[in-house]
N, C-alpha and C positions, 0 to 999 in steps of 0.2 A: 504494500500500500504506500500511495505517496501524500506530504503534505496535502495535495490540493482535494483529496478525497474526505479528509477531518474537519480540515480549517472552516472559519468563520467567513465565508465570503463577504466583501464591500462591508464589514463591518460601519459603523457609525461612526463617523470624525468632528475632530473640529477645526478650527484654522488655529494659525499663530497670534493672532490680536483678539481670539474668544478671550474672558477671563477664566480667574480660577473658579469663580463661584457659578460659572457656567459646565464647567466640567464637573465641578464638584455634584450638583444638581443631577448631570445627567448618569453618575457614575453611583448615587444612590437611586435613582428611578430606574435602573437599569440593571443595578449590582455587577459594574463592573468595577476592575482595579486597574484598568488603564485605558486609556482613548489614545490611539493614533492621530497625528495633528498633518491635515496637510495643506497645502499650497493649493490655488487658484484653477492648478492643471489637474489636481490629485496627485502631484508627488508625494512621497512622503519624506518631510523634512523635522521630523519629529515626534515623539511618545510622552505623554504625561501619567504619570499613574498617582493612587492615592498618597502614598507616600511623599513622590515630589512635591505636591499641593503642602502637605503638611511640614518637612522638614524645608524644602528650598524657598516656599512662602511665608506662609501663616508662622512658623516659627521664628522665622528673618521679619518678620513686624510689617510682610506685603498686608496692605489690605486685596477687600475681593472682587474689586475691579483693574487688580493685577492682570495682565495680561498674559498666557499661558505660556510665548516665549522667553519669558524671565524665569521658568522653573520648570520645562520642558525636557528631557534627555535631547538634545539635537543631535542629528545624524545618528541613528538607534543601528543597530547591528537588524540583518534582515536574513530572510531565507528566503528561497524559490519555493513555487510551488512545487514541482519535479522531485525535490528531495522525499527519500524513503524516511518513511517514519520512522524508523530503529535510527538511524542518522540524526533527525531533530532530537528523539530523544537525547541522545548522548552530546549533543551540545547542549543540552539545557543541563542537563546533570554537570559537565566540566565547567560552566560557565554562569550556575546556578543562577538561569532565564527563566521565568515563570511564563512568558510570553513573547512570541515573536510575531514581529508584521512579515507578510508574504507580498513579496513584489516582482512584479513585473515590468522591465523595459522603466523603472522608476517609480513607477507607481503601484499604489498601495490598492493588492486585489484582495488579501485577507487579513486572518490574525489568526495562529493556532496557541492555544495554550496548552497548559499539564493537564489539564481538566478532559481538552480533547485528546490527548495521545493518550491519557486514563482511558480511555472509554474506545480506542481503537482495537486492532485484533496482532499488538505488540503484542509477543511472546509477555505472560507474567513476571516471571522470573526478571525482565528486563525493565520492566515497567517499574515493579516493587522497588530495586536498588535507585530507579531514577526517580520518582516521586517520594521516595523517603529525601533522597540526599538533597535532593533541591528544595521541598517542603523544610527541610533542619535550617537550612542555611539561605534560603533563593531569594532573589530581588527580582526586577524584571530586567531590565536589559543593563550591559556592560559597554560602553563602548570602547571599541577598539580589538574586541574579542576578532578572534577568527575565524569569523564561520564562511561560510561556502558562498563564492559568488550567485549575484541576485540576477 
């Protein structure tokens, strides 16, 4: 199986000039932990998740018509869709990613989580080691990681 068989297709974004209390909003009415943020064409130039709201904002004394590219992850580490599952997994486990944006040609076609490579048809045995070690320790994205051309 590959990413693009699990993933979140066109998942829901926002731009870089939303604020934070706009993502915040939509990431409780929605129960997510991160929004991909992109640009005018759909590229993706960026990921915010709940944590960045909280520590690179709200804790630095941003109020919440802060803008999202003040505490965004910019240029987020990405995957293809193409990529075999067993693969994503084991970058999210090395590189303890709770979430990665899937892109094409630039732009932003999905979002797979641990949540979805949980529920795919990864051997168990592979799943367990990576959803433990990334649950003990995982944020969402790293940049600069190495993962696989997009």
């Amino acid at each position: 199986m590959m990413i693009a068989d699990v993933m979140t297709a066109f998942p829901e974004t926002l731009s870089p000039i939303d604020t934070i209390q706009k993502a915040a909003q939509l990431m409780r009415d929605h129960d997510y932990g991160s929004i991909p943020i992109v640009d005018e064409i759909g590229a993706l130039v960026g990921i915010v998740t709940d944590r960045d709201i909280v520590v690179q904002a709200i804790a630095a004394g941003r109020g919440l018509e802060t803008e999202l590219s003040e505490c965004m992850t910019q240029r987020p580490d990405t995957i293809p869709k193409d990529l075999p599952l067993t693969d994503a997994l084991h970058l999210m486990d090395k590189h303890q990613i709770r979430r990665l944006p899937v892109v094409e040609n630039g732009r932003l076609i999905g979002m797979v989580s641990l949540s979805d490579l949980a529920k795919s048809q990864v051997p168990e045995a592979e799943k367990s080691r990576a959803l433990e070690s990334v649950s003990a320790g995982g944020s969402d994205l790293r940049p600069g990681a190495e993962l696989p051309e997009s």
